[in-house]
C-alpha positions as CSV (number, residue, x, y, z in Angstrom):
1,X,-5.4,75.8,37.2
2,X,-6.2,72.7,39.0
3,X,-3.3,70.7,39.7
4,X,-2.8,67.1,38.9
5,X,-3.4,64.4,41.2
6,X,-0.6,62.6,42.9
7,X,0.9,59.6,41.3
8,X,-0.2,57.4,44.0
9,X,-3.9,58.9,43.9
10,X,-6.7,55.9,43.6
11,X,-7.5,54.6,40.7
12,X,-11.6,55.5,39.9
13,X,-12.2,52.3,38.3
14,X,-14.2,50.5,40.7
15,X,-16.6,53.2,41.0
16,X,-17.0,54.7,37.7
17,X,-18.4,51.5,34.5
18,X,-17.2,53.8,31.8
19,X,-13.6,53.4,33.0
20,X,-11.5,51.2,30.8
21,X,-8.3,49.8,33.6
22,X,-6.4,48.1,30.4
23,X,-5.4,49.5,26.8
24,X,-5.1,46.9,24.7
25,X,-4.0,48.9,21.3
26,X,-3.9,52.0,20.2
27,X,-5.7,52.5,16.7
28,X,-3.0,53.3,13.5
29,X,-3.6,57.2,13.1
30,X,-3.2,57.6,17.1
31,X,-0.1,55.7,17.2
32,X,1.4,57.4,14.0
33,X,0.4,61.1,15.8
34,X,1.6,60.3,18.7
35,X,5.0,58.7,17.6
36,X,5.2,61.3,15.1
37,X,4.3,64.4,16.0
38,X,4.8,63.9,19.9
39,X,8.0,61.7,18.9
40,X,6.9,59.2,21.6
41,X,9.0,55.8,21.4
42,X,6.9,53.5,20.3
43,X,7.0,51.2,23.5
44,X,6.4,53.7,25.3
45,X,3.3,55.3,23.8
46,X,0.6,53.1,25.4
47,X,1.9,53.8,29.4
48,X,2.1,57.6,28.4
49,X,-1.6,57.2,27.5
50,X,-2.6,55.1,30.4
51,X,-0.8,57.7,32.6
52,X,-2.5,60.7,31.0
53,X,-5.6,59.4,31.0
54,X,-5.5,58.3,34.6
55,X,-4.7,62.4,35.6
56,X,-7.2,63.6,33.5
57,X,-10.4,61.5,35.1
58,X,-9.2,63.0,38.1
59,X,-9.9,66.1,36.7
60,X,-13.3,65.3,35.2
61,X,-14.8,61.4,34.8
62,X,-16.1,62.5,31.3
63,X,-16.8,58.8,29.5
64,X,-14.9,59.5,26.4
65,X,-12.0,59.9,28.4
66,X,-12.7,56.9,30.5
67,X,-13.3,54.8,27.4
68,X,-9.8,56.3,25.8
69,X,-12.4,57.6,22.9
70,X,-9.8,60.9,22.6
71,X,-7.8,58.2,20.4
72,X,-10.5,58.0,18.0
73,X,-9.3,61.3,16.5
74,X,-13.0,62.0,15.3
75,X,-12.7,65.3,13.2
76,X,-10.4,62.9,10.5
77,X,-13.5,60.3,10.4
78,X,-15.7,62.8,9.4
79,X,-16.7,62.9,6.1
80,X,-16.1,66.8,5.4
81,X,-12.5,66.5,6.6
82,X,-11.1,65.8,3.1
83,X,-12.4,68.9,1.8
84,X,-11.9,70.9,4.9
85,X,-8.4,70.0,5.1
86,X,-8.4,71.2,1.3
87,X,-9.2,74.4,2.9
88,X,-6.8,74.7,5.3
89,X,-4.3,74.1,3.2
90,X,-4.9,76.3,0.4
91,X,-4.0,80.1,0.4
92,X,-6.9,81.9,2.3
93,X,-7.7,79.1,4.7
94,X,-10.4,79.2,6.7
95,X,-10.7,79.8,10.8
96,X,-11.5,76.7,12.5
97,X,-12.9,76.4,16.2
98,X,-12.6,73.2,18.2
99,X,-15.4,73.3,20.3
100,X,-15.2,71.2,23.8
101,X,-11.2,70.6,22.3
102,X,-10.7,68.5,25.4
103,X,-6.9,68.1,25.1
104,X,-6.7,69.3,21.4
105,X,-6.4,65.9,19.9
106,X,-8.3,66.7,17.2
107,X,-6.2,70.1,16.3
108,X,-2.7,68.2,16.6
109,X,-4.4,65.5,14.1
110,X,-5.3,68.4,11.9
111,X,-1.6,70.1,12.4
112,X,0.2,66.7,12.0
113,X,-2.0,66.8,8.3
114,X,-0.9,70.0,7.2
115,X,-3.2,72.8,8.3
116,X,-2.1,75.8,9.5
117,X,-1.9,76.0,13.2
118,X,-2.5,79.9,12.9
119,X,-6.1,79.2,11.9
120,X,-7.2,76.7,14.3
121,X,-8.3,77.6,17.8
122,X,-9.3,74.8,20.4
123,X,-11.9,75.8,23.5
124,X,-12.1,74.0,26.7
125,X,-13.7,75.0,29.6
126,X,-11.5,73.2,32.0
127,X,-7.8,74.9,31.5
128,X,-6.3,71.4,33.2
129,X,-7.1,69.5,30.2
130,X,-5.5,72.2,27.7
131,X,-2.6,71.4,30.3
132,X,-3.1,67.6,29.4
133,X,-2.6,68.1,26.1
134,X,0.8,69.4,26.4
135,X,1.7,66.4,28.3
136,X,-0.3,63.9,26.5
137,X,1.4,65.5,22.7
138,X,4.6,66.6,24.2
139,X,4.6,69.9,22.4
140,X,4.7,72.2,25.5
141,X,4.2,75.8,25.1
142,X,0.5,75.3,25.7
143,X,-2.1,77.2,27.7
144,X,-1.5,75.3,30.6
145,X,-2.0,78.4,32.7
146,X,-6.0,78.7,32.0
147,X,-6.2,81.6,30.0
148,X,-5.9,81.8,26.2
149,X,-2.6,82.3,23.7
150,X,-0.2,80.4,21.8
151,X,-1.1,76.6,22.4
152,X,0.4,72.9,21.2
153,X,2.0,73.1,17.7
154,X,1.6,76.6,17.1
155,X,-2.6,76.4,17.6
156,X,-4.5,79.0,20.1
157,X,-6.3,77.0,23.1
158,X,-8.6,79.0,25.1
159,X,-10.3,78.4,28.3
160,X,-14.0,79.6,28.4
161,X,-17.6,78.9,29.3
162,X,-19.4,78.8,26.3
163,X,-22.5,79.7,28.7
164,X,-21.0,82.7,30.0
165,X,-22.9,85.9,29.6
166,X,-21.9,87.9,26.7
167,X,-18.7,89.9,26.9
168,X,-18.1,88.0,29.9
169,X,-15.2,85.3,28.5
170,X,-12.6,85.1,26.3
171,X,-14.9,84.1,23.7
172,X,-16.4,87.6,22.9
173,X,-12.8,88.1,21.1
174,X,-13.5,85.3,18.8
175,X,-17.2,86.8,18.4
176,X,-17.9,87.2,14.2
177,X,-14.2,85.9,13.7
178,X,-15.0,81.7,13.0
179,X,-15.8,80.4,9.3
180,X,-16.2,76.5,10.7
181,X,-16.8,75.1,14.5
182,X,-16.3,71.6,15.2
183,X,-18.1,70.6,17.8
184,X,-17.8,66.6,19.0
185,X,-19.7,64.8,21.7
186,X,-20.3,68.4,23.0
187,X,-23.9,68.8,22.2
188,X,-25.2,65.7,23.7
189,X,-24.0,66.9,27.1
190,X,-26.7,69.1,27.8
191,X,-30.4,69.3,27.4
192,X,-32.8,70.5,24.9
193,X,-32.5,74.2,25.7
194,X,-29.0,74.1,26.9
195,X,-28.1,72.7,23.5
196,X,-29.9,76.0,22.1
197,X,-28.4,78.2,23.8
198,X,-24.6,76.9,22.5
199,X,-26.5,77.0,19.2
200,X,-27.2,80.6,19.6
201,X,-23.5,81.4,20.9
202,X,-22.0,79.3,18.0
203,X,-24.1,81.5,15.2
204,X,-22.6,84.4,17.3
205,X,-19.2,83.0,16.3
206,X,-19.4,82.5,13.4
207,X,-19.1,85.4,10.5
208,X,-21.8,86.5,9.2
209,X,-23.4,85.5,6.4
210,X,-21.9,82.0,6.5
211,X,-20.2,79.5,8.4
212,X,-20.0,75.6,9.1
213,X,-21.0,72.9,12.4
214,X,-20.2,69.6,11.9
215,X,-19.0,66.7,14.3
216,X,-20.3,63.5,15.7
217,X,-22.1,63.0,19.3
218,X,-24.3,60.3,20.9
219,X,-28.1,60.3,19.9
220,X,-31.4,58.0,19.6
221,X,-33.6,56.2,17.3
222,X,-36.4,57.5,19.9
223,X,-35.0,60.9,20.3
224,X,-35.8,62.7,23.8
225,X,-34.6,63.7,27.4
226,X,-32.6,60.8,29.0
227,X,-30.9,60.4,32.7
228,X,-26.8,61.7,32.9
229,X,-25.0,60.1,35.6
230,X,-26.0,56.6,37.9
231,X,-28.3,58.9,39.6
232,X,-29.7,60.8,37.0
233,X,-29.3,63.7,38.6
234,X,-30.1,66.3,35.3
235,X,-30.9,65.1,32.2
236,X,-29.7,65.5,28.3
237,X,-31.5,65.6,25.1
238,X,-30.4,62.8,22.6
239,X,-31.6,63.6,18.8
240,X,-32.0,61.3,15.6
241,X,-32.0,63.5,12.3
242,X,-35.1,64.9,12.6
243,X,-35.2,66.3,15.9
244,X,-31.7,67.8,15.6
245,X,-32.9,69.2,12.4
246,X,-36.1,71.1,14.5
247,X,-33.6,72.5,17.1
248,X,-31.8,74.4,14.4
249,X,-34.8,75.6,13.4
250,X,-35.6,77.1,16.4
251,X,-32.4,78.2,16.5
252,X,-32.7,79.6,13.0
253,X,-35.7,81.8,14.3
254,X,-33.8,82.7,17.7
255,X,-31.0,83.9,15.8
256,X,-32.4,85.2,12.1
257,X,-30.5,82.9,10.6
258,X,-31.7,79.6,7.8
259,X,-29.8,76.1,8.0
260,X,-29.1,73.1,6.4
261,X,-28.9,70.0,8.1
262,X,-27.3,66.5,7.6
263,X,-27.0,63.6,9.5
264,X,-25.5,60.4,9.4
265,X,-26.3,58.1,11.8
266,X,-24.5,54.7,12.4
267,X,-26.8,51.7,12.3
268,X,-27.1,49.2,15.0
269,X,-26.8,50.0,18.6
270,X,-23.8,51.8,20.4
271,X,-21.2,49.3,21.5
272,X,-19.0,49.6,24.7
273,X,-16.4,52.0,22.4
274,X,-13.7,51.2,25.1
275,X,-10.3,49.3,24.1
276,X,-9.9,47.3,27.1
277,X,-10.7,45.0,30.0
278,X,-14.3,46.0,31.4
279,X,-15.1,48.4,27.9
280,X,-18.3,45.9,27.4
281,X,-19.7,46.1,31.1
282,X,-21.8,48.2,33.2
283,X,-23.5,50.0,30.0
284,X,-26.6,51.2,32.1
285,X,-26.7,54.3,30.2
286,X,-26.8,53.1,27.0
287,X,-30.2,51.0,25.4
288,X,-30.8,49.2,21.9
289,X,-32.0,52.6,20.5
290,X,-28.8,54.4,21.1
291,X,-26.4,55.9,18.1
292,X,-23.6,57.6,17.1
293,X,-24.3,60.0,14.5
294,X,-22.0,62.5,12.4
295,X,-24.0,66.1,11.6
296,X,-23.4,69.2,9.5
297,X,-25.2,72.1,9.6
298,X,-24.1,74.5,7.8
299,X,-25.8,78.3,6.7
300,X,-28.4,79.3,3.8
């Protein structure tokens, strides 16, 4: 595992537009999880933050971690979560993957809310954010050593490659064992046929016959491939409804499988999304056709 940075390491922020120096406030359900479940004081919740953010854009500059968008605590805004918490709390609950966990905020919302944390299993590829979840939610015990097992709360964290070769990573144990995969701001990441190709490992998955995607990410109202990174140095697909709808098609056909498809997306264009000083500037790689948009696909 990659260690931490040093306390004194330079602060990215000058460098990087998507990094937010300030925190102005911390939304209700964030403060009530992290004074709750992590039992952080309440005057002391906002440094923690700063100070866990600040190691973990060491570790990778990812723009929902510069823009503190972990806090958002996106599986609870989702509308499925009512009923899928439902689920999880009745007597045969289902088995819920976290896919692209990032420090497992979303499972420690979902454990804080009464789901078993024996059904819930969070993926990273980086095993140094797994380790910044410990930290961040105080809960210890966690995979912090990069492989997989007992993680925050009780929950299983795993550290794989979802583009590693079959039978290859630790994610052929989970193979045929998943009933519903959340998978937020993940897709977007990668392009057209990269975004398949998770498709076609999340079918494998899931168990056959059924299973439910759902989550939020970035997209377009003029869906297509767009720059990643100041230099644009690969690029990634960004869908509206119909577009996403004609990947799982094809991913339907890859895989032998039918889907239905939803999406909700936000009106208006994307805003900055950050909480503090310098959230509004420097937003080169967003345009007036860019959304937000909650999806879920699940099987037919």
């Amino acid at each position: 595992m990659a260690a931490p940075p040093p306390p004194e390491a330079a602060d990215p922020a000058p460098s990087l537009p998507w990094y937010s120096p300030t925190l102005d406030s911390i939304g209700p359900a964030a403060r009530e999880l992290l004074e709750k479940y992590s039992g952080i004081p309440p005057e002391e919740v906002i440094p923690h933050v700063m100070e866990i953010r600040r190691l973990a854009f060491h570790i990778h500059p990812y723009p929902c971690i510069g823009q503190f968008r972990f806090l958002d605590l996106s599986i609870s805004l989702h509308p499925l979560y009512p009923s899928l918490l439902a689920r999880l709390r009745g007597p045969t609950p289902p088995t819920l993957l976290d896919l692209g966990c990032c420090f497992g905020q979303d499972i420690r919302k979902l454990i804080f809310d009464g789901a078993p944390p024996a059904a819930l299993v969070g993926v990273e590829l980086r095993p140094a954010f797994l380790a910044m979840g410990d930290r961040l939610f105080r809960d210890g015990g966690g995979s912090g050593g990069g492989g997989s097992g007992g993680g925050g709360g009780g929950a299983r964290f795993v550290a794989a490659d979802v583009f590693a070769e079959a039978g290859e990573d630790a994610l052929a144990a989970l193979e045929g064992g998943v009933d519903v995969v959340h998978a937020a701001s993940f897709f977007h990441l990668f392009g057209w046929e990269a975004q398949v190709r998770v498709g076609r490992r999340v079918v494998r998955l899931l168990r056959g016959g059924r299973g439910t995607v759902f989550g939020r990410q970035v997209g377009s109202v003029r869906p297509g491939e767009y720059r990643r990174g100041r230099e644009g140095e690969r690029s990634v697909y960004r869908h509206d409804g119909e577009s996403f709808a004609r990947m799982w098609e094809q991913i339907g056909r890859e895989t032998g499988t039918e889907w239905r498809v939803e999406v909700r997306m936000e009106e208006g264009p994307v805003g900055g999304g950050g909480r503090g000083e310098g959230a509004e500037e420097g937003r080169w790689w967003n345009d007036e056709y860019t959304r937000r948009f909650r999806f879920e696909v699940e099987r037919i």
